[in-house]
C-alpha positions as CSV (number, residue, x, y, z in Angstrom):
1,X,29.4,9.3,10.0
2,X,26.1,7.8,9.4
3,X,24.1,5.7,11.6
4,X,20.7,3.8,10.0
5,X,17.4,3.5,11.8
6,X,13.9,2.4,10.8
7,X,12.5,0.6,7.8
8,X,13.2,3.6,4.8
9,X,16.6,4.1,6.6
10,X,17.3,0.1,6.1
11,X,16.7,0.4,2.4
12,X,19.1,3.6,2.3
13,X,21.9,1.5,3.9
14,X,21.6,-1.3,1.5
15,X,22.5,1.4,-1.2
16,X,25.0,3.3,1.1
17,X,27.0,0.2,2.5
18,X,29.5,-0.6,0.0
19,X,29.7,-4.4,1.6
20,X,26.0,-4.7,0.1
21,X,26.0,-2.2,-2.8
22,X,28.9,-3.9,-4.4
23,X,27.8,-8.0,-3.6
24,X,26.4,-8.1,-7.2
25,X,24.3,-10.9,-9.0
26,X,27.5,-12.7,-9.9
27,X,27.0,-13.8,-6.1
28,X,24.2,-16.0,-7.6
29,X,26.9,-18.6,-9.1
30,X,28.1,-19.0,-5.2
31,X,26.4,-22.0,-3.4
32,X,24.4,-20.6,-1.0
33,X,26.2,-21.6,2.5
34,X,29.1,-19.5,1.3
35,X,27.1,-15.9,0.1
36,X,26.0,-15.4,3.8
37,X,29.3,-15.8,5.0
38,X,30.6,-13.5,2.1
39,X,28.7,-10.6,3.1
40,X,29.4,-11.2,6.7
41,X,32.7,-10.5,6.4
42,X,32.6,-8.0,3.7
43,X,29.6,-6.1,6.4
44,X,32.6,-6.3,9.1
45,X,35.4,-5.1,7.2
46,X,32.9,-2.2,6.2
47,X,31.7,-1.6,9.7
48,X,35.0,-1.3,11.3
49,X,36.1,1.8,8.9
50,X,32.7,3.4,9.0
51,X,29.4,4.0,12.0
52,X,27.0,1.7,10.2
53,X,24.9,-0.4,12.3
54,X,25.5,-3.9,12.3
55,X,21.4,-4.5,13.4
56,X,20.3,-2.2,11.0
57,X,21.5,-3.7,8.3
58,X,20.4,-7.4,8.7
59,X,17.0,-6.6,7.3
60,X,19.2,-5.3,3.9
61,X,21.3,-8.3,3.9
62,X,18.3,-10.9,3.9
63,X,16.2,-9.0,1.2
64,X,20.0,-9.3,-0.7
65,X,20.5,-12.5,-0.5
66,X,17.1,-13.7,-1.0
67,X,16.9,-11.7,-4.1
68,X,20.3,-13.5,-5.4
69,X,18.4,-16.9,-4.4
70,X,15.4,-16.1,-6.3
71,X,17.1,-15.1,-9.2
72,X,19.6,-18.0,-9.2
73,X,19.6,-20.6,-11.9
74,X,17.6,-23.4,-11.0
75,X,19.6,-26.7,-11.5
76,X,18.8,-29.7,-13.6
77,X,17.6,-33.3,-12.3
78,X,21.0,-34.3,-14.1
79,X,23.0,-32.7,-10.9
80,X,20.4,-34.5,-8.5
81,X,22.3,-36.7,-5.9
82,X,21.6,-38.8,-2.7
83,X,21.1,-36.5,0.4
84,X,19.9,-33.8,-1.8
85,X,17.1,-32.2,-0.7
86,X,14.2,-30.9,-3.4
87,X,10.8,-29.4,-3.5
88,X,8.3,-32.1,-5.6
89,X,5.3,-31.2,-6.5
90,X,5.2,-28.6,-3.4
91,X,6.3,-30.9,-0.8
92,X,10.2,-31.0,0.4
93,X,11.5,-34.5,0.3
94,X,15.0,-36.2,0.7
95,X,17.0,-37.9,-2.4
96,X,17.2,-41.5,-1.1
97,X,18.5,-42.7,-4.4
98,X,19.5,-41.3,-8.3
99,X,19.9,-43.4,-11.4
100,X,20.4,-42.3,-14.3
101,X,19.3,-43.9,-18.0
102,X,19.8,-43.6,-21.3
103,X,17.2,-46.3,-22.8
104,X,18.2,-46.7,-26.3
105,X,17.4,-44.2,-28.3
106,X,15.0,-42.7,-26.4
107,X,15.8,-39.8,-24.1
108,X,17.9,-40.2,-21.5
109,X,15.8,-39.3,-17.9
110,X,16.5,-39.9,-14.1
111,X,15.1,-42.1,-12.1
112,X,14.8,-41.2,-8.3
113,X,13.9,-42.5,-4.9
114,X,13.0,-39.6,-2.9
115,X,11.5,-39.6,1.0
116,X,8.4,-36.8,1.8
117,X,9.7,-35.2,5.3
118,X,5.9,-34.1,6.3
119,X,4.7,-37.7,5.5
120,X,7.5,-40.2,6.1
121,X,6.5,-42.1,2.7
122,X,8.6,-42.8,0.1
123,X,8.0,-42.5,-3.8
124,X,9.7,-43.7,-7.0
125,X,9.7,-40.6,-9.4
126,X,11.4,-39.9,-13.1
127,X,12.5,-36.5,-14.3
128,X,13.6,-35.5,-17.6
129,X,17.5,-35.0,-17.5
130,X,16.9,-31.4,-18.3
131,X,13.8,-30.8,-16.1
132,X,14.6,-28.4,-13.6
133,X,14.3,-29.0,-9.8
134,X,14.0,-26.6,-6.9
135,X,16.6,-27.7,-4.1
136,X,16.0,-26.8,-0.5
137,X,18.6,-25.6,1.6
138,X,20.2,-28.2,3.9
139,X,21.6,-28.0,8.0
140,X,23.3,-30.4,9.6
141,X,23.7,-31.1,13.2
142,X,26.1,-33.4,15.0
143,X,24.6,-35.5,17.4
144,X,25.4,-38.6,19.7
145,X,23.5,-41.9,19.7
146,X,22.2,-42.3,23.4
147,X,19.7,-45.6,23.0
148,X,16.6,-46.9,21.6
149,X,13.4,-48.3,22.9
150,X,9.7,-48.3,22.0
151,X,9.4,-44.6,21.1
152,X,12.4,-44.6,18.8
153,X,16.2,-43.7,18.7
154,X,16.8,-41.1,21.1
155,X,20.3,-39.0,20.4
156,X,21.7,-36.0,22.7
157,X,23.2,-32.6,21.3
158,X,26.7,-32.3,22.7
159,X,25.9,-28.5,22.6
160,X,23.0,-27.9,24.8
161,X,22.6,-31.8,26.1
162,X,19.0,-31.9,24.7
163,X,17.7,-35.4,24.0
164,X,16.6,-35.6,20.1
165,X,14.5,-38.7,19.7
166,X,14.0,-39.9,15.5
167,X,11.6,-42.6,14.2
168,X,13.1,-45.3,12.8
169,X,12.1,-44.9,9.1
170,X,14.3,-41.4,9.6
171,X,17.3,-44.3,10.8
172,X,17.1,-46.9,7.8
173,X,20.1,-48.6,7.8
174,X,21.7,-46.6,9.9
175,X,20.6,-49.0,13.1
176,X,22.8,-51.6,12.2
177,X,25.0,-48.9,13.3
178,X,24.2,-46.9,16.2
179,X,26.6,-47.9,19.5
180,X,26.3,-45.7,22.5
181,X,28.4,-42.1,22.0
182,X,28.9,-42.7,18.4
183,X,28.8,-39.1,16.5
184,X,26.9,-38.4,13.9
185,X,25.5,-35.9,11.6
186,X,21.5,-35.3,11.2
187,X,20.2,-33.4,7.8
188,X,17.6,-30.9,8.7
189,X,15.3,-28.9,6.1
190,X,12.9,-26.6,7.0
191,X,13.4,-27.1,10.6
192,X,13.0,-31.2,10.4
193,X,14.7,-34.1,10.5
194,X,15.3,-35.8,7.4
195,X,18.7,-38.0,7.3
196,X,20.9,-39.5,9.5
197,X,24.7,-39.8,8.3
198,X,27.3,-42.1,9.8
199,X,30.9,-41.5,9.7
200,X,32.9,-43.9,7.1
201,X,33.6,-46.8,9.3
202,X,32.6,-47.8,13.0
203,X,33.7,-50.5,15.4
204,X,32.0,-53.2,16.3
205,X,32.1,-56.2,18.8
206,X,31.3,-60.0,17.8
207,X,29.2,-61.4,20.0
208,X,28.4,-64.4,17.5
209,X,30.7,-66.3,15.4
210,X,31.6,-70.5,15.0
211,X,35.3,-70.9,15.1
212,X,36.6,-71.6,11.8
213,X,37.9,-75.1,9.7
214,X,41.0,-76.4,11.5
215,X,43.6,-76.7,8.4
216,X,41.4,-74.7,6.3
217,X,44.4,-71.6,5.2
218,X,42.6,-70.2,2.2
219,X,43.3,-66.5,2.6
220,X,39.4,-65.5,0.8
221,X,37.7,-68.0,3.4
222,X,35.0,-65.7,5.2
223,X,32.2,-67.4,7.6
224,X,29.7,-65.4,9.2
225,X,29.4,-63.4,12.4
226,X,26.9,-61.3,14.3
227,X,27.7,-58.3,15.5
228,X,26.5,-56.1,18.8
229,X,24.3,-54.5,16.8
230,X,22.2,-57.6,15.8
231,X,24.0,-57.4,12.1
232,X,25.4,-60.1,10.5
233,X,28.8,-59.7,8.3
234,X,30.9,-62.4,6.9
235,X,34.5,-61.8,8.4
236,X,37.7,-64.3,7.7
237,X,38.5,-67.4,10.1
238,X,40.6,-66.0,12.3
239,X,38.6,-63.5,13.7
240,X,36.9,-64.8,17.1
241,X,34.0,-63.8,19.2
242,X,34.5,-60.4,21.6
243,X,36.8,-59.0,19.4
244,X,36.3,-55.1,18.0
245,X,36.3,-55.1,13.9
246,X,36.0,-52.0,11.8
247,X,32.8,-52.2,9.1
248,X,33.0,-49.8,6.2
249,X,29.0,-48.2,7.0
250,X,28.5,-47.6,3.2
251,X,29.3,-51.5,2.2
252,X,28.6,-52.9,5.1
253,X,31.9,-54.9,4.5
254,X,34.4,-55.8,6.9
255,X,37.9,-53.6,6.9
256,X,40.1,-54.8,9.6
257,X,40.6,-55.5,13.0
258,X,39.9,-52.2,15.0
């Protein structure tokens, strides 16, 4: 039975404990949210057979794992999607938007839109498609959309029932949106806000919306209507003021009565 204590002792641990010993490089292939779990369990399983302390050992786990992070492959600008997170030119920013192009015969390079969290401003950049990029680890948090005013969009953490309040170039489009209770996830980095994402589809009330052509029965016939949220979406004729719709969020599109 062995029980580990102080700094030196730590280190001994991380070579004793088999749940550390044995988590090898090849971990470095794992994405990241998964390896800390991994070790978790394999540190329980390992702790309920053998006196190891569980505190003792979390110093050993985090100079593990940061050493597999360190070491891991760095990816390329190719794998760069929206909502990624990256380090540019030593600043963490958002991926608002990627293209990618292949101009002739010239090399083919991406082309991103990418939001600095510690500035708020957004810049066009290009990358080589086989540049390599330094992601930053992303949290998310479910919130609940409480209101707006002056000072921004204030949302409350289910959790704990603290008030969270965002500025509205973290919102975009998103305020076209936000009803009262709606859940939502918010992407953090480094401790700050960067994103807010809505589920697929909400619903909506017209407030606003002229009744349609009397005899006009074409099925693609849309007219346009204004929604509680101030947004305006064509819907088809038969759809009448104070009734709930459902809007796809990522087209902005109507789908159907709610």
């Amino acid at each position: 039975m062995r029980r580990c204590f102080g700094e030196s002792a730590r280190l001994a641990c991380w070579r004793w404990c088999p749940a550390i010993a044995n988590f090898s490089a090849k971990a470095s292939r794992v994405p990241w949210r998964s390896i800390g779990k991994i070790v978790a369990a394999r540190h329980r399983n390992q702790h309920a057979r053998r006196v190891c302390s569980p505190d003792s050992c979390v110093a050993a786990l985090h100079v593990q794992t940061s050493a597999l992070r360190l070491n891991a492959p760095m990816p390329a600008a190719n794998d760069l999607r929206r909502g990624m997170a990256i380090k540019y030119n030593g600043n963490t920013a958002i991926v608002l938007e990627v293209h990618h192009r292949t101009p002739g015969n010239l090399r083919a390079f991406v082309q991103a839109i990418i939001r600095f969290i510690n500035t708020g401003k957004s810049a066009d950049v290009r990358f080589g498609s086989t540049d390599k990029v330094e992601l930053v680890e992303i949290d998310r948090k479910q919130l609940e959309f409480s209101y707006s005013d002056r000072n921004g969009y204030h949302f409350m953490d289910p959790e704990t029932y603290d008030t969270i309040t965002l500025q509205e170039n973290l919102i975009s489009d998103a305020k076209d949106y936000l009803v009262e209770n709606l859940s939502v996830q918010v992407l953090y980095a480094e401790g700050k806000p960067l994103q807010v994402e809505l589920p697929a589809s909400v619903s909506l009330k017209v407030v606003e919306s002229p009744e349609g052509l009397r005899g006009d029965t074409a099925s693609n016939v849309t007219k346009p209507a204004k929604l509680e949220t101030g947004k305006s979406i064509n819907v088809p004729l038969f759809i009448k003021e104070g009734e709930t719709i459902k809007i796809d969020t990522r087209t902005g599109a109507y789908m159907g009565r709610a």
